[in-house]
C-alpha positions as CSV (number, residue, x, y, z in Angstrom):
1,X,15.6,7.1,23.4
2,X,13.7,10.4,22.3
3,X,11.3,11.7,19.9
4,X,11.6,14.2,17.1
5,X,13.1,17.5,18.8
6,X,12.3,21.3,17.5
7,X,14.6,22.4,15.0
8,X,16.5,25.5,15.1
9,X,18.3,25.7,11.2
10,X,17.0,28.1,10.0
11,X,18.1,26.8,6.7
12,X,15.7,24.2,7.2
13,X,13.1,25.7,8.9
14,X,12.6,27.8,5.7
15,X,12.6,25.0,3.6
16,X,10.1,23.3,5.4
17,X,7.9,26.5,6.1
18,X,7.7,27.2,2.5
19,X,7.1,23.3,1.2
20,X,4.1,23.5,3.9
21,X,2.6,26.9,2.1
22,X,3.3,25.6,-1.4
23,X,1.6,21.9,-0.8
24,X,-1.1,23.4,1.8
25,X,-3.9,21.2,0.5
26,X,-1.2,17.6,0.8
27,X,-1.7,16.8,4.8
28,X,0.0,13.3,4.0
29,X,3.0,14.7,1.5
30,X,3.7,17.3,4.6
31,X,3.6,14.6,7.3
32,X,6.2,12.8,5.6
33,X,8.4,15.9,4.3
34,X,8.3,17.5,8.0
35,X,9.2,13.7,9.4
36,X,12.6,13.6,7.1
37,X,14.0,17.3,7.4
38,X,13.4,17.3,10.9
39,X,15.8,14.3,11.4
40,X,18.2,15.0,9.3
41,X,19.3,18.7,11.0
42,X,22.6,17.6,12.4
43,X,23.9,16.3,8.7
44,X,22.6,20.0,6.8
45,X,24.5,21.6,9.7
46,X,27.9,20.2,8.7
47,X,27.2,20.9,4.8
48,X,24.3,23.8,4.9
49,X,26.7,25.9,2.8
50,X,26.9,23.4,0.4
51,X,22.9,22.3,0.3
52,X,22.3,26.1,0.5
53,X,24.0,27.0,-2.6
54,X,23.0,24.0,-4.8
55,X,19.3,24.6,-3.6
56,X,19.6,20.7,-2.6
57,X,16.6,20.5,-0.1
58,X,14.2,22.7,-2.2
59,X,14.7,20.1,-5.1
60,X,14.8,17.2,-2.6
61,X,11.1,18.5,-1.9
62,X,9.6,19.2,-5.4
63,X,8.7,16.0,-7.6
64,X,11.1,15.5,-11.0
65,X,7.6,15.1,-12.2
66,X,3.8,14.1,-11.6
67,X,1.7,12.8,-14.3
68,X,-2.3,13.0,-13.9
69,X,-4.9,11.4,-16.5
70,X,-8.2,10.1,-16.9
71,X,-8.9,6.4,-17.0
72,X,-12.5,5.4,-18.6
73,X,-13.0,1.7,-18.4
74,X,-16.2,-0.3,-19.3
75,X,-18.0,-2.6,-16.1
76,X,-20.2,-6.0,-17.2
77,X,-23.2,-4.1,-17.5
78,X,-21.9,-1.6,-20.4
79,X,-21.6,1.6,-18.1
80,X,-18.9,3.8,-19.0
81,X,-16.9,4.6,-15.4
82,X,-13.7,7.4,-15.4
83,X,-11.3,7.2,-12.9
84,X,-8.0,9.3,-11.8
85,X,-4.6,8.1,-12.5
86,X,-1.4,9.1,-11.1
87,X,2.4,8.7,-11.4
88,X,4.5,10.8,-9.2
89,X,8.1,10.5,-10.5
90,X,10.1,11.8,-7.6
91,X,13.7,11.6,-7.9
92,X,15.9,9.2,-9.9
93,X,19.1,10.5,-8.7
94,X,21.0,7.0,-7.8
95,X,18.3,4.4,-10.6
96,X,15.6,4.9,-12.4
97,X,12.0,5.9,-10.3
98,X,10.7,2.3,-8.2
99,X,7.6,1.8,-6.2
100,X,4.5,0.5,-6.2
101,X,0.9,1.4,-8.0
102,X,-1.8,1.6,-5.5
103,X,-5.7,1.2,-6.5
104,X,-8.1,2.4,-3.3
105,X,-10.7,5.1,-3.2
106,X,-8.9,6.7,-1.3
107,X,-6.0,7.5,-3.8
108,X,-5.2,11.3,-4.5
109,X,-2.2,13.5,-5.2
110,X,-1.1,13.9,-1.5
111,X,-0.9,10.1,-0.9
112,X,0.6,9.6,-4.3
113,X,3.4,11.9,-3.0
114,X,3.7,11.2,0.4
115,X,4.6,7.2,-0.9
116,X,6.4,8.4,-3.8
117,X,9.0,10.8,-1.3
118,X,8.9,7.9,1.5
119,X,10.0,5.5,-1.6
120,X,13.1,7.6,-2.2
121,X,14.4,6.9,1.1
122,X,13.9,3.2,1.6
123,X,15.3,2.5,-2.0
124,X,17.7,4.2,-1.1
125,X,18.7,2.5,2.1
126,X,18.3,-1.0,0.3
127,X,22.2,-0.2,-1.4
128,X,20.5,-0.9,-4.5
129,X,20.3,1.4,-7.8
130,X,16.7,2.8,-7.7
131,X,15.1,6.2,-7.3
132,X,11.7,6.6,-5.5
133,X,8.3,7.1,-7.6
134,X,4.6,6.1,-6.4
135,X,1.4,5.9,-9.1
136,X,-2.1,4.6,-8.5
137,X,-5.2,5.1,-8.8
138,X,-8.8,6.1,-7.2
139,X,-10.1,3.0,-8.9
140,X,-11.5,0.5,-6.3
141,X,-11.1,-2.7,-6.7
142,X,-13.4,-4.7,-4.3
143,X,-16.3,-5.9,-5.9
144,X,-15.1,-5.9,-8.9
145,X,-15.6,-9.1,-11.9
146,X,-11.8,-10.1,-13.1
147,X,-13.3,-8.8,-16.6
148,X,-13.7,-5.6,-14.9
149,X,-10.4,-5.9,-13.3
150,X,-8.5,-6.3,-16.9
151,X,-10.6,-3.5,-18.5
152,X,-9.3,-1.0,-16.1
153,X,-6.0,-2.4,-15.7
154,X,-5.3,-1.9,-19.8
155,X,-7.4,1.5,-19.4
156,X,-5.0,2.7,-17.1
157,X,-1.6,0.9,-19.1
158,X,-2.9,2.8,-21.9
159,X,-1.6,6.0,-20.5
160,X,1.2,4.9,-18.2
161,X,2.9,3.0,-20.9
162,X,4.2,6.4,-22.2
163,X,5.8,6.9,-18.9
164,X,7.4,3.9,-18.0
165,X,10.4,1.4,-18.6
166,X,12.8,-0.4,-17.4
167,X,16.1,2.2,-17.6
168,X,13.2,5.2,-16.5
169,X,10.6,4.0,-14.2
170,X,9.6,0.3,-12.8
171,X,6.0,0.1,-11.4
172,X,5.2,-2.7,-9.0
173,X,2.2,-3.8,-6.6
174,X,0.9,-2.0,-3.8
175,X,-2.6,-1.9,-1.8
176,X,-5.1,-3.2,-4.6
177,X,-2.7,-4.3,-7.0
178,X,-1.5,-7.9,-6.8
179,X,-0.4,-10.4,-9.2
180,X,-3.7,-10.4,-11.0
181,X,-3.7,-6.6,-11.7
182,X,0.0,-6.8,-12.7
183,X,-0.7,-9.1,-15.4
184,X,-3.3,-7.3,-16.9
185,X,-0.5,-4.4,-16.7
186,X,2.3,-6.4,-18.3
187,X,-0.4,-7.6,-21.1
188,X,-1.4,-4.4,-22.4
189,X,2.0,-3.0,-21.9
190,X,3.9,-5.8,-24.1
191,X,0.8,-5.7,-26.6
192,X,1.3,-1.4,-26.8
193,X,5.1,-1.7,-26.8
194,X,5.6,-4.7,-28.9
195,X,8.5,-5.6,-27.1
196,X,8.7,-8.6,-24.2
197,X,10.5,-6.1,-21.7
198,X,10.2,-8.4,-18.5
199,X,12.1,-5.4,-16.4
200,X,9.6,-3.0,-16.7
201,X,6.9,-3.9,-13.9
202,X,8.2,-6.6,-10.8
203,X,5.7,-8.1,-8.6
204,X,5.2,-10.1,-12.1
205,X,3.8,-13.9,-12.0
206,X,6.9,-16.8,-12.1
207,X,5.4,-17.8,-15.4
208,X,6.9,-14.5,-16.9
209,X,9.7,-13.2,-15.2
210,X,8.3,-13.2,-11.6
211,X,11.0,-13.6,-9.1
212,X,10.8,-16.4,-6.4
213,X,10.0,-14.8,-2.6
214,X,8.7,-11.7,-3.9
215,X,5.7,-12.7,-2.6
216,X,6.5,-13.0,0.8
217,X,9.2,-10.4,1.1
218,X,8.1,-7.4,2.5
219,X,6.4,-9.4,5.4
220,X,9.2,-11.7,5.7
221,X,11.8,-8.6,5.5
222,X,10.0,-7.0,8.3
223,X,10.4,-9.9,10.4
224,X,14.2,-9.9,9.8
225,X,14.7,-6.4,10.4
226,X,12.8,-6.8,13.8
227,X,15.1,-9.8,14.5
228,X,17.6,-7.7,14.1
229,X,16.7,-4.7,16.2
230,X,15.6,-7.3,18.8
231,X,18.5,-9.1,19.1
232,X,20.8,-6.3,19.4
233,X,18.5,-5.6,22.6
234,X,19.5,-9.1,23.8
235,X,15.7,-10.2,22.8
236,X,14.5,-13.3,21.7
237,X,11.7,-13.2,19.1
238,X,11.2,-17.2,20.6
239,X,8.0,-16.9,23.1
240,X,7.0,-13.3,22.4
241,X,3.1,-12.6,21.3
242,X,2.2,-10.0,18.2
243,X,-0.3,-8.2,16.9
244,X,-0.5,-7.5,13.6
245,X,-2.7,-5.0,11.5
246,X,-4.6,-5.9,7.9
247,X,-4.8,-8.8,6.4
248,X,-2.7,-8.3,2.8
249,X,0.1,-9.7,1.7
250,X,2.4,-7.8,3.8
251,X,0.7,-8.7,6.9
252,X,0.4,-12.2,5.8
253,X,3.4,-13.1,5.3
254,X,5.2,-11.1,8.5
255,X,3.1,-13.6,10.4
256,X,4.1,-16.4,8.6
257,X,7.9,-15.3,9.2
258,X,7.2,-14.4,12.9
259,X,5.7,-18.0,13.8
260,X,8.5,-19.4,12.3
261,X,10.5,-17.3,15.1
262,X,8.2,-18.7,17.8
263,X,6.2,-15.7,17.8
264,X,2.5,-16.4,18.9
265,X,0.6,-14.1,16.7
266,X,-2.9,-13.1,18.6
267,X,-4.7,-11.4,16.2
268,X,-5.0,-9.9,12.6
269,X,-7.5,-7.6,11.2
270,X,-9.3,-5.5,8.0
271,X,-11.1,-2.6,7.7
272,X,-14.1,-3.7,9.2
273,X,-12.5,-5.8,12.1
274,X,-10.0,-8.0,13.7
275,X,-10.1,-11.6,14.7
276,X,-8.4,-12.8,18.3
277,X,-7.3,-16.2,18.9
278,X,-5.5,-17.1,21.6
279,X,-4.2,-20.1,20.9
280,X,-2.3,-18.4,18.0
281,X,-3.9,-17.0,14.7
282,X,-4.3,-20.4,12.0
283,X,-2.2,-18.2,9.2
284,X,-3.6,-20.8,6.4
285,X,-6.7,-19.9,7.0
286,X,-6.7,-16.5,6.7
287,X,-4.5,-17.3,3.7
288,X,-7.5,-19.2,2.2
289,X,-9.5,-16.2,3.5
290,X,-7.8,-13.2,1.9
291,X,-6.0,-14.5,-1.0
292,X,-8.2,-17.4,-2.6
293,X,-11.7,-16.2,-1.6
294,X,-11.3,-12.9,-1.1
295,X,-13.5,-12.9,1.9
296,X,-13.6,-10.8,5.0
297,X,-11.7,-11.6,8.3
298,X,-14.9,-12.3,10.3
299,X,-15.4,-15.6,8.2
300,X,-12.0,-16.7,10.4
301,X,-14.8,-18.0,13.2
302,X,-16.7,-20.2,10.9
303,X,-13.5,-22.5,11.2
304,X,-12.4,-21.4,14.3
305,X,-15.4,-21.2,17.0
306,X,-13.0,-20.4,19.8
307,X,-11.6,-17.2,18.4
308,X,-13.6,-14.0,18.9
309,X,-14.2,-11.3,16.2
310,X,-14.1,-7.1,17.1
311,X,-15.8,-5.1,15.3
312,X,-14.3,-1.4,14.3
313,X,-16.1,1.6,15.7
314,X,-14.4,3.4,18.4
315,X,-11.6,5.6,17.7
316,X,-9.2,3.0,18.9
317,X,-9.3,-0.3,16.5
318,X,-10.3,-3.1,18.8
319,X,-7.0,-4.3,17.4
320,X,-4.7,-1.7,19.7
321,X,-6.7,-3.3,22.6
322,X,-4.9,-6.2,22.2
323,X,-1.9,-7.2,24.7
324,X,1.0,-8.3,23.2
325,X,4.7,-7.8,23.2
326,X,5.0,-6.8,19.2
327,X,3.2,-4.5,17.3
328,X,3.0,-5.0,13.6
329,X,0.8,-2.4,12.0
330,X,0.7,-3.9,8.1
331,X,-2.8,-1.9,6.6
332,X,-2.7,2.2,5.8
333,X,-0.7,5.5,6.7
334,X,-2.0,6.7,9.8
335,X,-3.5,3.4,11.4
336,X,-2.0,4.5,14.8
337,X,-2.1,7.5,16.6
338,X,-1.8,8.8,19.9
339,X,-4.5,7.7,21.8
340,X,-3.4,4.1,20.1
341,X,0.1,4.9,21.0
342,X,-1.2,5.0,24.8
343,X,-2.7,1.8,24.4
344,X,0.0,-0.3,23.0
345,X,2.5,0.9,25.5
346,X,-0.4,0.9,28.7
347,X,-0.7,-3.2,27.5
348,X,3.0,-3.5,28.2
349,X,4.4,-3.7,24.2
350,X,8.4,-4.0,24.0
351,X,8.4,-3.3,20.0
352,X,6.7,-1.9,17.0
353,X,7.8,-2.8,13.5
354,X,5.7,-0.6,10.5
355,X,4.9,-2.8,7.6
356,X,2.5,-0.6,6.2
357,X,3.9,3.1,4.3
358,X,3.7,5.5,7.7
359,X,0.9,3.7,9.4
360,X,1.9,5.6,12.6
361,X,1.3,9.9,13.1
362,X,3.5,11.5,14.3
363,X,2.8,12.1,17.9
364,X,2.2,8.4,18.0
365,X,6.1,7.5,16.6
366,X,7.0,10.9,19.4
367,X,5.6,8.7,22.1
368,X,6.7,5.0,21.6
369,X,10.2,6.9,21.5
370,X,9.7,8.9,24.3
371,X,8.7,5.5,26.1
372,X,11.5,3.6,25.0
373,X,9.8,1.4,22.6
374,X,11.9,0.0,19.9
375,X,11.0,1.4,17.0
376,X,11.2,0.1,13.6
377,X,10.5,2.7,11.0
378,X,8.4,1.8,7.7
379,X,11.1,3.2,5.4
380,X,13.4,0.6,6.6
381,X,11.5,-2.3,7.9
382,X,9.2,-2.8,5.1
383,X,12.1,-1.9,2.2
384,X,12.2,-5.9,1.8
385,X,9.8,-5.5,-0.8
386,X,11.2,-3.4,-3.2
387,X,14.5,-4.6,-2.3
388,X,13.1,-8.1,-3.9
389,X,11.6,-6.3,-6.8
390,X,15.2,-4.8,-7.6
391,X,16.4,-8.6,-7.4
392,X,13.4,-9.6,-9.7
393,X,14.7,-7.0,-12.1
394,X,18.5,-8.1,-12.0
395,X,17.0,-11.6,-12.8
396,X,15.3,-10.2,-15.4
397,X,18.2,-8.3,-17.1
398,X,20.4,-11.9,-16.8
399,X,17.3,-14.0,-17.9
400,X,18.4,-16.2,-15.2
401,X,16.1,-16.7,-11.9
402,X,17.6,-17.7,-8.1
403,X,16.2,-20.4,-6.6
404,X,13.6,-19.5,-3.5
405,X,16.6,-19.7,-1.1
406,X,19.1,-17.5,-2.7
407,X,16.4,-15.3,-3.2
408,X,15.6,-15.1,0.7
409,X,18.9,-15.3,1.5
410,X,19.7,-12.1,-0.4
411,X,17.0,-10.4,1.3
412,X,17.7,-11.2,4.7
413,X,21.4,-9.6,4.1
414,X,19.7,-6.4,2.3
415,X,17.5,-6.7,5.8
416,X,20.4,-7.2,8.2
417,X,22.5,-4.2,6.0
418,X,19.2,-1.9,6.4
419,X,19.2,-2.3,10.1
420,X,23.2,-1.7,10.7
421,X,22.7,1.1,8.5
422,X,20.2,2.8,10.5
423,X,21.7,2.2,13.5
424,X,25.5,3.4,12.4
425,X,23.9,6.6,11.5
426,X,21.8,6.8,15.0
427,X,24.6,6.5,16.9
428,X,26.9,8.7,14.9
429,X,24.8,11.9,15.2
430,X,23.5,10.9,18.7
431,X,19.9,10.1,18.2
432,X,21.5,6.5,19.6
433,X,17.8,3.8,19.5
434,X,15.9,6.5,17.0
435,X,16.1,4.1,14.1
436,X,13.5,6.7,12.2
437,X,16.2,9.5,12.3
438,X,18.7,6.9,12.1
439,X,16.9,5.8,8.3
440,X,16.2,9.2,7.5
441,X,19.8,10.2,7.9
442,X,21.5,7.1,6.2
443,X,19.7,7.7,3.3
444,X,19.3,10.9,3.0
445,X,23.5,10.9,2.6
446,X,23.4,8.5,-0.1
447,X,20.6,10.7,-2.0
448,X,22.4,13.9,-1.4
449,X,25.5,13.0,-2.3
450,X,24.2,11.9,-5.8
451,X,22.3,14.8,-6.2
452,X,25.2,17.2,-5.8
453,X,27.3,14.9,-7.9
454,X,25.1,15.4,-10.5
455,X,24.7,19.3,-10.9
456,X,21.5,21.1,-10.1
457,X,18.7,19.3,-12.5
């Protein structure tokens, strides 16, 4: 296996030289952009004439549309607080704009872009018909009454609303935004609209249109995709240890899914710290932990007294310390770099499977290739989220719901069809383990191929 190599189109080269000077002040949106036409040199070769001519990569590059506003809201003691929204529509060219709504501090325009062009590609890549879009907001959540919660949730629905549906764009859960926040969205949505329009957020509760295993499946559809990618390595996920990054849903339920492998999973983590047990991380605990109480990870050792608790500080999470033959970074872009990169494959690591959107740099993802670590890119391993979401919004158009098995049956084909895709298109332009160009390529086939279907717009 190998890394990214230099480019030499000069086609391509211009493209990305001039998206850099345009977006200058969007470190994240570049990282991503620069990630995707890099790969994908050996396709624009055999068609540049064509992708020249119908400016295909210039539009491929520059949002359909972004859409900024204000978002007052009112907090338990009468104080009047205004927040940033966003909505980056980026292109609908095969369904109408999918992906998630974020709410972090750390929200702005480049991160809203960034997910919203990574969004494209996994959608993409899932064979079903949706586009790739990405919203949020600066709001932060933590802390936060449920009262406060609701009264920036409509707030923020207020504006959205005008943006959204099911035919034109489907907002579902990210970081910050769980099945709580949803509702609030769906409420104030339904209430402006006047219309019970189930398909126009997923992620929603079962009460109202929610789909069975949407919870657990972008953790669990990380687990199959590594299965996959193992397996055709002649490795057994049965024995193996993990480590996994955050403490969310996604990271939640990928442990879930790998114990169910046999996978002994060492130790888990939030922003503050990770928790090490070594007889196997009790996932109903931190279950209890994260998604009744809302607690912190360190409260893990008032139930465990064995396990150990590692606080952040160095530049290296304590996490990447960690020995184990999986790595399953599951919090925020950028969670791994190189120096982490050194660690994980110095401690001996055979695989690492991104959960998280781009939680590795890129000199980090350069060097796991260049030291023949499987590697299972975001785009593709954690697309069993949305690729549930799409189901939940097939159910909802039939108003007729799966049961829990069909559900997780049909994402663990969507899983098994991600990975053979990825790998087809490794092998056919002779990146052969490089399962990042691999996903970058199938997709961006499927996407281009629309878009010159469909005349320049």
């Amino acid at each position: 296996m190998s890394g990214q190599t230099k480019i030499n189109n000069r086609y391509l080269l211009d493209v990305i030289e001039k998206t850099k000077e345009k977006n200058c002040m969007e470190p994240e949106f570049i990282q991503a952009m620069e990630e995707v036409l890099t790969s994908i040199e050996p396709v624009v070769a055999k068609r540049e004439d064509a992708y020249k001519k119908s400016g295909l990569l210039e539009r491929l590059v520059e949002p359909e549309r972004i859409i900024t506003f204000r978002v007052p809201w009112v907090d338990d003691k009468g104080e009047v607080h205004v927040n940033r929204g966003f909505r980056v529509q980026f292109n609908a060219s095969i369904g109408p704009y999918k992906g998630g709504l974020r709410f972090h501090p750390t929200v702005n325009q480049s991160i809203m872009k960034f997910l919203a062009f990574e969004q494209i590609f996994k959608n993409a890549l899932t064979g079903l018909p949706i586009g790739g879009g990405k919203g949020g907001s600066d709001f932060d959540p933590k802390g936060k009454s449920d009262n406060e919660i609701m009264n920036f949730c409509q707030s923020f629905m207020n504006e959205l609303q005008k943006h959204i549906g099911q035919d034109v764009d489907v907002p579902a859960g990210d970081i910050g935004v769980g099945a709580r926040e949803i509702g609030y969205l769906f409420g104030q949505y339904r209430k402006i609209r006047g219309v019970y329009e189930a398909g126009v957020l997923t992620g929603k509760g079962l009460e109202y249109g929610g789909s069975l295993a949407r919870k657990e499946a972008t953790g669990y559809g990380l687990i199959y995709f590594m299965r996959e990618m193992l397996k055709d390595h002649k490795i057994d996920l049965n024995g193996k240890t993990a480590i996994i990054s955050g403490s969310g849903n996604v990271a939640i339920y990928a442990a879930e899914k790998a114990m169910e492998y046999g996978i002994k999973v060492l130790a888990m983590s939030d922003s503050n710290g990770c928790v090490y047990d070594e007889n196997g991380i009790d996932i109903n605990t931190i279950k209890e932990i994260k998604e009744i109480q809302r607690g912190r990870i360190k409260e893990y050792l008032n139930s465990h007294e064995n396990a150990k608790y590692f606080e952040n500080g160095d530049t290296i999470p304590p996490l990447y310390r960690i020995k184990a033959d999986i790595v399953l970074p599951c919090a925020t872009q950028n969670d791994i770099n190189l120096e982490c990169a050194k660690v994980i494959v110095e401690n001996g690591a055979i695989a690492v499977g991104e959960g998280a959107n781009m939680p590795t740099t890129t000199d980090g993802i350069n060097y796991f290739l260049e030291h023949n670590i499987l590697f299972a890119p975001a785009k593709a391993a954690n697309a069993g989220g949305v690729a549930t979401s799409a189901l939940e919004m097939v159910q909802n158009s039939m108003r007729f719901y799966w049961s829990y098995e069909e559900v997780n049956e049909k994402l663990d084909i969507i899983m098994s069809k991600i990975y053979a895709r990825c790998k087809a298109a490794a092998y056919e332009y002779g990146y052969k383990d490089n399962y990042l160009a691999g996903a970058n390529i199938a997709a961006f086939k499927k996407i281009s191929r629309a878009m010159l279907a469909q005349g320049i717009i």
